[in-house]
C-alpha positions as CSV (number, residue, x, y, z in Angstrom):
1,X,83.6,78.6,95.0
2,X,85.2,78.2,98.3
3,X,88.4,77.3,96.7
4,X,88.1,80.8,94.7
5,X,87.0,82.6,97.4
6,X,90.5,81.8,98.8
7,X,93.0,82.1,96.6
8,X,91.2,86.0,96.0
9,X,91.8,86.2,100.1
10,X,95.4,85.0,99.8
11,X,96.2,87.2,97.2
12,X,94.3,90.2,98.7
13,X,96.8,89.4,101.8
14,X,100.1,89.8,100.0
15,X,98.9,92.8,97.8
16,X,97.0,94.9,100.9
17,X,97.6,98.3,101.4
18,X,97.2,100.5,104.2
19,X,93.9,101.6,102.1
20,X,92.7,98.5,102.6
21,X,93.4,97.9,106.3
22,X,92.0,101.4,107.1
23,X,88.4,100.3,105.3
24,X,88.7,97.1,107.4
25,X,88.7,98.9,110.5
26,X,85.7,101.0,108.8
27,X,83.6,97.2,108.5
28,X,84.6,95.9,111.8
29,X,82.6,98.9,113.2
30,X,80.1,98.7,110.9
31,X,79.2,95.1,111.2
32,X,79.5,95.2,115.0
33,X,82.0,92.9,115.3
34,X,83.3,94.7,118.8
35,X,80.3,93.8,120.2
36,X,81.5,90.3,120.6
37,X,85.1,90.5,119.9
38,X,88.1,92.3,121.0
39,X,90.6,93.9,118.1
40,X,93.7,95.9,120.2
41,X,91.7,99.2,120.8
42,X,88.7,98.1,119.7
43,X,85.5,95.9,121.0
44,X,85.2,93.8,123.7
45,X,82.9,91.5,125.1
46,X,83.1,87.4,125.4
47,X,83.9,86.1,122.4
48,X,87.4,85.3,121.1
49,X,89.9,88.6,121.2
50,X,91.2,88.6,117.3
51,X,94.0,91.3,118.1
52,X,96.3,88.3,117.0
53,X,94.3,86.4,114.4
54,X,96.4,87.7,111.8
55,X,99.5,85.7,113.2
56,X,97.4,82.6,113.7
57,X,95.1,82.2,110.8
58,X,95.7,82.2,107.0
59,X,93.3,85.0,105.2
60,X,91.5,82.5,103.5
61,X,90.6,81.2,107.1
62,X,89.4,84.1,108.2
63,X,87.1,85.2,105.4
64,X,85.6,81.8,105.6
65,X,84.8,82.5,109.2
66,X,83.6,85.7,109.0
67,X,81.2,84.7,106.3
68,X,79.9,81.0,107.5
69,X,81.6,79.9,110.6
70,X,79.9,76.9,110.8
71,X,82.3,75.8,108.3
72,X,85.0,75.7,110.9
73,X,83.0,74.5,113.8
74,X,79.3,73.4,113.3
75,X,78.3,74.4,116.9
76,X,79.6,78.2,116.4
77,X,77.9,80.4,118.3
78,X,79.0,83.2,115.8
79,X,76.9,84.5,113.0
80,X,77.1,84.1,109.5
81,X,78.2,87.8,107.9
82,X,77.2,86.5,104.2
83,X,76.7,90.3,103.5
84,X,80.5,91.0,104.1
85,X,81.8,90.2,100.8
86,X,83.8,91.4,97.6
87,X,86.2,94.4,98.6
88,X,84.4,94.7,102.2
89,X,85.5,91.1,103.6
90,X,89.2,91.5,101.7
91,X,89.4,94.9,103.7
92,X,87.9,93.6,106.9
93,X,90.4,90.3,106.7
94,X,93.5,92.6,105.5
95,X,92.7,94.5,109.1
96,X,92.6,91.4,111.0
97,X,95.9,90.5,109.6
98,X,97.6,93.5,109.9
């Protein structure tokens, strides 16, 4: 499943349109995610700023971070977002990319 759920990220990263991104600003409020993280204009607070994510992660890395970061690093200190998924997480990661 993890192997699907990248390849649909990847391909959700060459094919995003400003739609897309725009949404993915909609979820990063929505979720919270500036309450811990910084995105350019957005957020703040101590956990890792993301405002260049996009140059240094993959999308596939990054949708399996927002939704089970443990996978990355066991001791994360960063929530699972199971709930951020389908055309929410592609939106969210296409903004983090973009």
């Amino acid at each position: 499943m993890r192997r699907t759920v990248g390849l649909c990220l990847a391909v959700c990263a060459v094919l995003v349109s400003g739609a897309c991104a725009n949404r993915g600003r909609e979820v990063f409020v929505r979720e919270g995610c500036g309450n811990c993280h910084r995105f350019r204009d957005l957020g703040g607070g101590g956990a890792p700023d993301l405002s260049d994510v996009g140059r240094r992660r993959d999308a596939a890395w990054i949708g399996v971070q927002i939704a089970n970061p443990a996978a990355h690093d066991p001791a994360s200190r960063m929530p699972p977002y199971p709930g951020v998924r389908g055309s929410d997480l592609r939106s969210l990661v296409a903004f983090l990319r973009g």
